[in-house]
C-alpha positions in Angstrom: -5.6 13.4 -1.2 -5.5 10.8 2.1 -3.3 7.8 1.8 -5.4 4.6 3.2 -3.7 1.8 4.9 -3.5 -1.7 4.6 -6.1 -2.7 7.2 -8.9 0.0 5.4 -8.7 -2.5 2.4 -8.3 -5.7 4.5 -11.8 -4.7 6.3 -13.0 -4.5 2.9 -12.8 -7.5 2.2 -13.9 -8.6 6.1 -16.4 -11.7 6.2 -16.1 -11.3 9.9 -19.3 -11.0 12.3 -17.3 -8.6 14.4 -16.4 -6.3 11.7 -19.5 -5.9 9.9 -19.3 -1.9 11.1 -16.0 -1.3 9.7 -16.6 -3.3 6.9 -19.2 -1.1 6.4 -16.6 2.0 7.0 -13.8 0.7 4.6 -16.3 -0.1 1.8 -17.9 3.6 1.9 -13.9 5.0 2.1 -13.3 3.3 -0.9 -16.0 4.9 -2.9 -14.3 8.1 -2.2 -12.4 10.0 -5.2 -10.2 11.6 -3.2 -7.4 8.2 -2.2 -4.2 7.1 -2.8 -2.0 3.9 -1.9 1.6 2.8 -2.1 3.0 -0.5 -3.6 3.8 -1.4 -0.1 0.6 -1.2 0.9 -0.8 -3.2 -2.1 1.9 -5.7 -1.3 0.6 -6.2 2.9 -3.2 -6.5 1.5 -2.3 -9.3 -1.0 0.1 -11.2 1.7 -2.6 -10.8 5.0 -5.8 -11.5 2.8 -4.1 -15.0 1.5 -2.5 -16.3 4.5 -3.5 -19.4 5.4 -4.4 -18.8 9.0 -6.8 -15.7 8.1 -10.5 -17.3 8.9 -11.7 -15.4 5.8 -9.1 -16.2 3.5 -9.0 -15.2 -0.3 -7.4 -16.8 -2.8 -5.1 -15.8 -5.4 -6.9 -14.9 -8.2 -10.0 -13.0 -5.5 -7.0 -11.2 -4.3 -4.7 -10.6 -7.5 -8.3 -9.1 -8.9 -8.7 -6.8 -6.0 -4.9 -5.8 -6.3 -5.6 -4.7 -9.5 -8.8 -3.3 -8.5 -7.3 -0.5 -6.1 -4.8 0.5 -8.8 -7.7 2.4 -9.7 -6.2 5.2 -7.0 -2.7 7.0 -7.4 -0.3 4.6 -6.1 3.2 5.2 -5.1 5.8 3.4 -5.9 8.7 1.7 -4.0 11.7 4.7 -4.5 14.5 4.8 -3.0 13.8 8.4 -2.1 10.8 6.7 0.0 13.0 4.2 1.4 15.4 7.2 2.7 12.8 9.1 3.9 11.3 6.2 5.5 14.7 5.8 7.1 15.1 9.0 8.8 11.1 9.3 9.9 11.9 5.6 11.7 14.7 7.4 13.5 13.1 10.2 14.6 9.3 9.1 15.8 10.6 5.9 16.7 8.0 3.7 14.3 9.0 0.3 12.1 10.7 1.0 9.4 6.9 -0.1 7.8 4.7 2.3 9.1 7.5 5.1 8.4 7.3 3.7 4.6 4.0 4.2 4.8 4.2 7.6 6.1 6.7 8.8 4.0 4.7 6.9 0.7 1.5 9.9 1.7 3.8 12.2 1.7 5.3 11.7 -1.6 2.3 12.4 -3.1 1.2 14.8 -1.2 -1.3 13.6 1.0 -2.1 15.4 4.3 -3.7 12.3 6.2 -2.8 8.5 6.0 -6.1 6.7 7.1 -5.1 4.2 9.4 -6.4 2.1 12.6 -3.3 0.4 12.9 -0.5 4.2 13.5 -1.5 6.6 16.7 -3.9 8.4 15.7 -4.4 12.2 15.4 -0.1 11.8 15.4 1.4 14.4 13.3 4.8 13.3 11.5 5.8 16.5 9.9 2.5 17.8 8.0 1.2 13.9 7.7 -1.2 13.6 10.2 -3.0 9.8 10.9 -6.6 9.2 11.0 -8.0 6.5 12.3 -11.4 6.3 10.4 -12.9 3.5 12.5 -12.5 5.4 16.5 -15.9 5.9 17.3 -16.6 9.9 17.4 -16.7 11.0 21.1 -19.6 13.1 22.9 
């Protein structure tokens, strides 16, 4: 199973000319059987997708629908086994406390990737490796 991050279902929803490629990307990703998703990260997509300032913004209901939407994929939930693991991976890679949630959230259910423009990718935090699914392949 790989764990997809917040901005993979933000450039879903993408209206943006500039995007239109990962749009594309996030769209195919999330016709993939094969994901998971925390609460956390359900949480950042509804906040960023209604904020006022976002060009493209959604409102409530387009985004509550989509929330509930993506609970089609095994979610974790907020734990505070998470939250102590999330504590201890902050420490030690040196990430926010947010990204380390979302690390430790993949790992919980026992995903081996975390799909993710926004984390270093190709980093490996103890058997959790991110992928950013958006680089462009080199050659």
């Amino acid at each position: 199973m790989r764990f997809v991050d917040t901005n993979v279902l933000l450039y879903a929803v993408s209206k943006a000319p500039g995007e239109a490629a990962k749009t594309t990307k996030a769209l195919d990703l999330l016709n993939e059987p094969d994901l998971a998703l925390s609460v956390q990260v359900l949480q950042e997509f509804y906040v960023q997708a209604t904020r006022a300032t976002r060009a493209d913004r959604l409102s409530h209901q387009q985004a509550s629908a989509l929330v509930e939407a993506f609970i089609r994929f095994t979610v974790q939930d907020l734990t505070l086994g998470v939250v102590r693991a999330a504590l201890v991976t902050r420490e030690r890679f040196g990430l926010s406390y947010w990204d380390s949630a979302i690390i430790e959230a993949a790992r919980a259910l026992g995903c081996t990737e975390v799909l993710s423009e926004d984390l270093s990718a190709d980093q490996d935090y103890d058997g959790v490796r991110v992928v950013n699914p958006f680089a462009q392949p080199s050659g």
